[in-house]
C-alpha positions in Angstrom: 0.0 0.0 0.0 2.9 2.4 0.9 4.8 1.8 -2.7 1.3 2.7 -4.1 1.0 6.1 -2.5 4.7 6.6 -3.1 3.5 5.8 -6.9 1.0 8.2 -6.7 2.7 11.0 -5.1 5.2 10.4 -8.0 2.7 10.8 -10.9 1.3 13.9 -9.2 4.6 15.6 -9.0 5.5 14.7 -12.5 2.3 15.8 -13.9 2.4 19.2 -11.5 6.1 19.7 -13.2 5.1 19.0 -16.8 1.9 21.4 -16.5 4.7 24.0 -15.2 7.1 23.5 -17.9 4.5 24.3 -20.4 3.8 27.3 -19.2 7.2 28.3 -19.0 8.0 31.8 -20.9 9.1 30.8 -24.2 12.5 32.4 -25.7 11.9 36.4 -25.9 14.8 36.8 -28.3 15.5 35.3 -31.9 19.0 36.2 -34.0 19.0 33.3 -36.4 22.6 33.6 -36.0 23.0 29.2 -36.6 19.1 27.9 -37.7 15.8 28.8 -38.4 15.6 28.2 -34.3 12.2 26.5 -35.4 10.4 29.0 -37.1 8.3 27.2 -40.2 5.7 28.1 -42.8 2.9 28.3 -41.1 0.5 27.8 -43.9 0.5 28.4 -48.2 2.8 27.3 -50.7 5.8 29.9 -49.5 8.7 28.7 -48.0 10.7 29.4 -45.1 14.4 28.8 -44.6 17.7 30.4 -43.7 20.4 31.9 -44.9 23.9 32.1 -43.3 24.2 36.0 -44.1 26.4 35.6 -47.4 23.4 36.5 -49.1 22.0 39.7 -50.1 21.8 41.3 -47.4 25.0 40.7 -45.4 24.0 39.5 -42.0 24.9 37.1 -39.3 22.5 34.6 -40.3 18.4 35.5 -41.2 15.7 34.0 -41.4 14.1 34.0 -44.8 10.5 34.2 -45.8 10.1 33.1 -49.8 6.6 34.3 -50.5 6.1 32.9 -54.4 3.4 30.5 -54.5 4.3 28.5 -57.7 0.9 27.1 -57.8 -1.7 30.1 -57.5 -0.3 33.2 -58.6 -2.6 35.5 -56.8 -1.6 34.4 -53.7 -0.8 38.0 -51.4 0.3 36.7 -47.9 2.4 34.3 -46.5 4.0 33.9 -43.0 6.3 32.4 -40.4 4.8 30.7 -37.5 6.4 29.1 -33.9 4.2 27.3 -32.1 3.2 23.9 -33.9 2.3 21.4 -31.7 3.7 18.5 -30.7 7.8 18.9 -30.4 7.0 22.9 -30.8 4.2 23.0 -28.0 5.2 25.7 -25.8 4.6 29.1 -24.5 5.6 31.6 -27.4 5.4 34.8 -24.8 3.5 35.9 -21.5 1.4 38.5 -23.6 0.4 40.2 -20.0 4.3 41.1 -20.1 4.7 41.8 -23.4 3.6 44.5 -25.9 5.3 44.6 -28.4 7.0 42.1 -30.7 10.0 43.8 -32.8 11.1 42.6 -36.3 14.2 43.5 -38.0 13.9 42.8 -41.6 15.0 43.6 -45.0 12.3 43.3 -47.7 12.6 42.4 -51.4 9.0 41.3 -52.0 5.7 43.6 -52.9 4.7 42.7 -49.2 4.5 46.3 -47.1 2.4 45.4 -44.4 3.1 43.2 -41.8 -0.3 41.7 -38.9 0.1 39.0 -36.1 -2.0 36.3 -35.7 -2.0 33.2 -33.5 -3.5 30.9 -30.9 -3.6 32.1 -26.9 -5.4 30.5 -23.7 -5.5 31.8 -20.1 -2.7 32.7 -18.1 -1.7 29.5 -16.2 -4.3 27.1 -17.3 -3.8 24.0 -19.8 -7.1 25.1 -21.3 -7.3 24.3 -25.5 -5.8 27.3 -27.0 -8.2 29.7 -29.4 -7.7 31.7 -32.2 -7.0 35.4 -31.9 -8.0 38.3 -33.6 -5.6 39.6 -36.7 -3.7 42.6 -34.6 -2.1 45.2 -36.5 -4.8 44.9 -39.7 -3.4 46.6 -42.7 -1.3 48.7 -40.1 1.8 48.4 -39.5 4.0 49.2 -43.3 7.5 48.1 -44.4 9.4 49.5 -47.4 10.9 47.8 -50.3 14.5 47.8 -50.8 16.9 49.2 -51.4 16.9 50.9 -47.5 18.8 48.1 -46.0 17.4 46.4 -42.4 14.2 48.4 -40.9 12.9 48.0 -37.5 9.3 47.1 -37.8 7.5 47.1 -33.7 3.9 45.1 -33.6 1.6 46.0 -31.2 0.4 43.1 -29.2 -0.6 44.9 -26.0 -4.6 44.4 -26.3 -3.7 40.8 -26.0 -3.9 38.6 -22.8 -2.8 35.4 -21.4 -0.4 32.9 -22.9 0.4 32.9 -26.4 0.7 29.4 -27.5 0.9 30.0 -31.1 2.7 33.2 -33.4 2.1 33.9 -36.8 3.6 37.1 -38.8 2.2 37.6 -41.9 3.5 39.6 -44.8 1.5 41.1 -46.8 0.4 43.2 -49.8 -2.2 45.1 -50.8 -3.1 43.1 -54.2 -2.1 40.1 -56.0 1.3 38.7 -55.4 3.6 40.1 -58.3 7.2 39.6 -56.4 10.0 38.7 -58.6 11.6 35.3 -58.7 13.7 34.8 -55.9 12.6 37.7 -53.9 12.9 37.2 -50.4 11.8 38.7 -46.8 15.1 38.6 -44.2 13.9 38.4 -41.0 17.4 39.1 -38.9 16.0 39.6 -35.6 12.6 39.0 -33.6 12.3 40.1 -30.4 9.2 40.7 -27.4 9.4 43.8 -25.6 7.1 45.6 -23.0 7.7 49.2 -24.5 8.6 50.6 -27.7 10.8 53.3 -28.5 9.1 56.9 -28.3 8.0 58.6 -31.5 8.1 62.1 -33.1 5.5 64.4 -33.4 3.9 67.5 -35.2 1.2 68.0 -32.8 -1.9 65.7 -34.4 0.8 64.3 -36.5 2.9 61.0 -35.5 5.4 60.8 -37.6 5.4 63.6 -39.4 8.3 62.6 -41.6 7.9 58.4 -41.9 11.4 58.0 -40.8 10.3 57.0 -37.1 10.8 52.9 -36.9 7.9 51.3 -38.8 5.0 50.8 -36.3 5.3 53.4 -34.4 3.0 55.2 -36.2 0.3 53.7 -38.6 -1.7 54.8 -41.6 -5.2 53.2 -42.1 -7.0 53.2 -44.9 -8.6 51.9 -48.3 -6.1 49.1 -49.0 -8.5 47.8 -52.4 -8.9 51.0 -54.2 -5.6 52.8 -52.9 -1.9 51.2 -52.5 -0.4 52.1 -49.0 3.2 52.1 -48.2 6.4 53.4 -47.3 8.9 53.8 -50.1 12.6 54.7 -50.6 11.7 56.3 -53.9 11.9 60.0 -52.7 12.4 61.4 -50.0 12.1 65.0 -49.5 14.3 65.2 -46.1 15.2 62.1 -44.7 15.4 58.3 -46.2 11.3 57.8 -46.8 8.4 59.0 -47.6 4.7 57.5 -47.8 3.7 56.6 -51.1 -0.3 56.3 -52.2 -1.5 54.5 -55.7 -4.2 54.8 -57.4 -5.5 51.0 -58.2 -8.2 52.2 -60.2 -9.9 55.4 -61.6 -11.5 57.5 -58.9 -15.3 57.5 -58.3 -15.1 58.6 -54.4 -13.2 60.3 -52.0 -10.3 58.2 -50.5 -9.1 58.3 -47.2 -5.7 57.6 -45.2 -5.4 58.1 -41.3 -3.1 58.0 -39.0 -3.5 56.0 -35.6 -2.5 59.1 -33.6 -5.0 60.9 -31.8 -4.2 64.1 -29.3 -5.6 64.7 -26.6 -5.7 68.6 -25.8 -6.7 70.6 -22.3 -9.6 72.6 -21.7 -9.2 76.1 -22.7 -6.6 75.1 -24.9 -8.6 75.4 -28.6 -11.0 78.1 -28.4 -13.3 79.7 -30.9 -10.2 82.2 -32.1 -7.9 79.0 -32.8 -7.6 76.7 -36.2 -5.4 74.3 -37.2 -3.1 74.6 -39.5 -1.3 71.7 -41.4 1.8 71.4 -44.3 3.1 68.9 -46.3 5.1 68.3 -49.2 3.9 66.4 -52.1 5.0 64.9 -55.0 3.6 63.1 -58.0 4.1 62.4 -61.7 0.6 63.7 -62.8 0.5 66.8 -65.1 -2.7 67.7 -64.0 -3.5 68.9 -60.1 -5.1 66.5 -57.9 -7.6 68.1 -55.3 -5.9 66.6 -51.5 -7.9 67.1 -48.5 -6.8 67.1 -44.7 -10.0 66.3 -42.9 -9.6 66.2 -39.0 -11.8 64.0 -36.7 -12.2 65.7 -33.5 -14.0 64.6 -29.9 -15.0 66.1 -26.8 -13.9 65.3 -23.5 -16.0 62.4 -23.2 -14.8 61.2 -26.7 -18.2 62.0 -28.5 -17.9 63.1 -32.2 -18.3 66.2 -33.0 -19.5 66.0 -36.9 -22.4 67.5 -36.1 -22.1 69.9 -39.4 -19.4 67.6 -40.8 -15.9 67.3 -40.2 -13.5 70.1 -40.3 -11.6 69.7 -44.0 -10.0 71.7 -46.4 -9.1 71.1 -50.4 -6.1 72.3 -51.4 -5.1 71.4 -55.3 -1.7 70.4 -56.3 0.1 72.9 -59.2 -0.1 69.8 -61.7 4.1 70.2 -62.3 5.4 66.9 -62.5 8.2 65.3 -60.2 9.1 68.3 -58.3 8.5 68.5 -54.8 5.5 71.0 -53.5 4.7 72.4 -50.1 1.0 72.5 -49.6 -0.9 74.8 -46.6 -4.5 73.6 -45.2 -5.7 76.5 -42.5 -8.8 74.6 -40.7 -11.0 76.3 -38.7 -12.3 74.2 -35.3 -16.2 75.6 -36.0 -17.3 74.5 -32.5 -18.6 76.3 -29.6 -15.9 76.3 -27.2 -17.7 77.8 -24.0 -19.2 74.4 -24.0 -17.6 71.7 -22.2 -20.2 69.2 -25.0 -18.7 71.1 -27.6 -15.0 72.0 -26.8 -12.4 70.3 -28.7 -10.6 67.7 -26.7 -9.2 65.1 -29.8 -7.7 65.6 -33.2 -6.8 63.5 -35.2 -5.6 63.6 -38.9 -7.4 62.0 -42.0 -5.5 62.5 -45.4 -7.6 61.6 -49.0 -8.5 63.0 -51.8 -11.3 65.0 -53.8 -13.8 63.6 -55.8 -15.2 66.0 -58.2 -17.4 64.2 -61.0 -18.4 67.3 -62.7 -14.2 68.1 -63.7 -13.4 64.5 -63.8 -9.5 66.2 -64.6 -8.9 66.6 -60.7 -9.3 63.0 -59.8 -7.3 60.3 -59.5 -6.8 57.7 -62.2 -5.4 54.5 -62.0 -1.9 54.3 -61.7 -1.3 57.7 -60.5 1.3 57.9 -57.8 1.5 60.3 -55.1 4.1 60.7 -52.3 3.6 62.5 -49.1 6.7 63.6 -46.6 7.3 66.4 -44.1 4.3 67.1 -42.8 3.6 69.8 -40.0 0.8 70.6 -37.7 0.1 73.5 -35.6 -2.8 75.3 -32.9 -2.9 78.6 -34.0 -4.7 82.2 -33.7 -7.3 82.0 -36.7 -6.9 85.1 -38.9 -8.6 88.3 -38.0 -11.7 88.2 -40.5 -12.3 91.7 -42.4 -15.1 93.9 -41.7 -16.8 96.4 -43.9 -15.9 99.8 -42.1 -19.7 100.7 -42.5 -21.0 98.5 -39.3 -24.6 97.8 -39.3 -25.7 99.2 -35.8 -28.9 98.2 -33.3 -29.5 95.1 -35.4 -31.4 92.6 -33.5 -31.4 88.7 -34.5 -33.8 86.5 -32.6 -34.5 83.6 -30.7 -31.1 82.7 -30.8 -30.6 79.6 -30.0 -33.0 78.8 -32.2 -34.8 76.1 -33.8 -37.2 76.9 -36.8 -37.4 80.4 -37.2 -35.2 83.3 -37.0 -36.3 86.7 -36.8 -34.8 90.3 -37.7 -35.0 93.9 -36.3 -33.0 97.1 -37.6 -33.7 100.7 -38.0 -32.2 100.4 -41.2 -33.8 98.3 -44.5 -32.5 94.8 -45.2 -31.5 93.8 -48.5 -29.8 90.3 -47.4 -29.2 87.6 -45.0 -26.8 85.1 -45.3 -26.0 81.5 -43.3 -22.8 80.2 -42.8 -21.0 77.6 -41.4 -17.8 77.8 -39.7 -15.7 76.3 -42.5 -17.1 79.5 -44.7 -19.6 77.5 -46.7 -22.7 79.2 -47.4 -25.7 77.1 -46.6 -28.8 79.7 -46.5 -29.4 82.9 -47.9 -33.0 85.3 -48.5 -34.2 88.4 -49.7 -36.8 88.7 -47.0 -35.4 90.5 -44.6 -37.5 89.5 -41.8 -36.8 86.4 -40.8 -35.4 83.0 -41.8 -36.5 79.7 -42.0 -33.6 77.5 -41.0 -35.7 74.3 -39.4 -32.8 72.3 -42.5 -29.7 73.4 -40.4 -28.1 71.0 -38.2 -27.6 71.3 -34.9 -24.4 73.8 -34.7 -23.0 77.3 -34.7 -23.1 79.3 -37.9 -22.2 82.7 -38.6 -24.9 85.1 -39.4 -23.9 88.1 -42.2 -27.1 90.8 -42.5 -26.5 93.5 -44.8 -28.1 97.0 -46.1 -27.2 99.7 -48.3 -25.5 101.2 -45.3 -22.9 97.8 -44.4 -23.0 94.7 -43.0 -23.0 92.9 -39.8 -22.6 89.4 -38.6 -23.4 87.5 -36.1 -23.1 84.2 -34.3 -26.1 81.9 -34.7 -26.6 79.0 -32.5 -29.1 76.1 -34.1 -31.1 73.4 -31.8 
């Protein structure tokens, strides 16, 4: 009876120790300086190897990622996995440590983005591991050669738990077009709880795409409009961001950046706009209308598109291949006495005009833009001109107001006109005593009554 107990005590322990060991944290650094250190393809017809760094490009040893598919042509991803089961069953990385997975590579495929996929399961329990989200989706970009090594960081940090299986998938926006032989070099992989910090231009991370790759992130349509970073051109620095047109234009396009910042109260008021620069670049011959659009929140994080977002067009000179600097001045039309309405959040949305009735300004397919250096500021909005003759005793009512707005002067009327705070006018009459402006959103406008005598304007809250 005693060996029995003993036998039994002994199976416990082992089994206590082998549940241990696989929960052990898994290596947290990779150098590939001898093998593959048993990184595989994961799944498709790529293959995965390595290469004892006489190849192009000289390193200590890489791991390589081949992503031709020599049976389906169209294929757009492939990936390296850890983590197969059996002999590779183990804990890949604690993901409540770690945040952030960084990958030195050198790319000579079409691939420019790079996501993370993979299998996790509780913290500490042998439970069946499950499938995680994609993180990273059509975020984080990588450049083509001929830049050498780049330091791409991952963000992992909404993940939890053990991770039991890695994937890192590279890939591009369309159908696979990379040239025999092309390879990805993966020299180094590493998990890290912090990243290094980026640059900014106040709403702008990144401003000049030279930060390490991930660090920032530009979202966007991936079907309609290529997304990457290039060596190309550059017009300070080693890269710019480079947008193509995959087909002719028949909407407005958008790119944003993953960056949104967070201001104090007081700090944007109703004398304040935003003003942004960038250089741009492109081989087109005719201008392209580019529009800076800026998303922006109140304190609790509510939208505040109540009369749509704050934007401006700005058209490119149509010279070819020469760098330009472009200027978008954006007023903030909220009212700023209100905590519902102040400005708390800005963030940045880049795209393009869509004008159908002068087709000319739109993007056609295969037009290539570039976008580097670009600037944001918080600014005093410019002093708007008055007419020296002031319209005097001029009384606008109920204000706020809902349906209809009322007018009172000792002098005669000829005009009133509506509008909104980006200077667009949205209602106008002849009938100089009142207004019907039940259409109007709910927002502040700006007011402008005239007579023979002048003009005066006012501020015009809508409910």
């Amino acid at each position: 009876m005693k060996k029995k107990y003993v036998k039994i005590l002994l199976m416990a322990v082992v089994l206590f120790t082998a549940v241990a060991m696989s929960a052990q944290q898994g290596p947290t650094l990779y150098q590939f300086t001898a093998d593959a250190e048993s990184w595989v393809k994961g799944y498709g017809n790529g293959t995965v190897g390595w290469d004892d760094g006489t190849s192009t490009p000289a390193s200590d040893g890489a791991l390589t990622l081949d992503r031709t598919d020599p049976t389906n042509g169209t294929n757009n991803n492939a990936n390296i996995r850890r983590g197969q089961g059996g002999v590779d069953s183990f804990i890949v990385l604690d993901a409540d440590v770690y945040n952030y997975i960084k990958v030195r590579v050198f790319n000579q495929t079409e691939a420019v983005n790079i996501q993370v996929q993979g299998q996790s399961r509780p913290a500490g329990t042998t439970d069946t591991p499950v499938s995680f989200d994609a993180q990273n989706n059509n975020g984080v970009l990588i450049a083509k050669e001929p830049g050498g090594f780049q330091t791409a960081y991952l963000d992992i940090s909404a993940l939890t738990g053990e991770i039991t299986r890695l994937d890192l998938l590279f890939k591009a926006n369309s159908a696979l077009t990379d040239p025999t032989g092309a390879k990805v070099f993966i020299d180094e992989i590493e998990f890290l709880t912090d990243v290094p910090a980026s640059t900014y231009s106040e709403f702008i991370k990144n401003p000049s795409f030279d930060d390490a790759v991930g660090s920032y992130t530009f979202k966007g349509n991936t079907n309609q409009l290529g997304r990457e970073l290039t060596f190309d051109f550059a017009k300070d620095g080693s890269k710019s961001f480079k947008s193509t047109f995959a087909k002719d234009q028949d909407a407005q396009f958008w790119y944003f950046n993953d960056y949104s910042k967070a201001y104090d109260a007081g700090v944007i008021t109703d004398t304040k706009q935003a003003k942004v620069t960038m250089w741009v670049r492109s081989a087109r011959t005719e201008p392209i209308g580019i529009i800076v659009r800026l998303k922006t929140t109140n304190a609790a994080g509510d939208n505040l598109q109540i009369a749509g977002f704050p934007s401006k067009f700005v058209n490119t000179s149509g010279t070819p291949n020469v760098w330009e600097e472009l200027t978008f001045e954006i007023p903030l039309p909220f009212d700023h006495t209100d905590v519902a309405t102040e400005v708390r959040n800005i963030e940045m949305w880049l795209g393009y005009d869509f004008d159908a009735e002068n087709a000319a300004l739109n993007g056609a397919n295969g037009d290539v833009i570039y976008f580097d250096q670009m600037t944001a500021v918080i600014e005093d909005a410019p002093t708007a001109k008055v007419n020296s003759q002031q319209l005097e005793d001029v009384k606008m009512y109920p204000n706020p107001v809902e349906n209809q707005l009322f007018f009172n002067a000792k002098e005669t009327l000829n005009k009133v006109e509506i509008f909104n705070l980006l200077g667009k006018k949205v209602l106008s009459t002849t009938n100089t005593n009142s207004i019907d402006v039940s259409s109007l959103s709910k927002s502040v406008y700006l007011v402008k009554i005239s007579s023979d005598k002048g003009t005066s304007t006012k501020k015009l809250v809508k409910n």
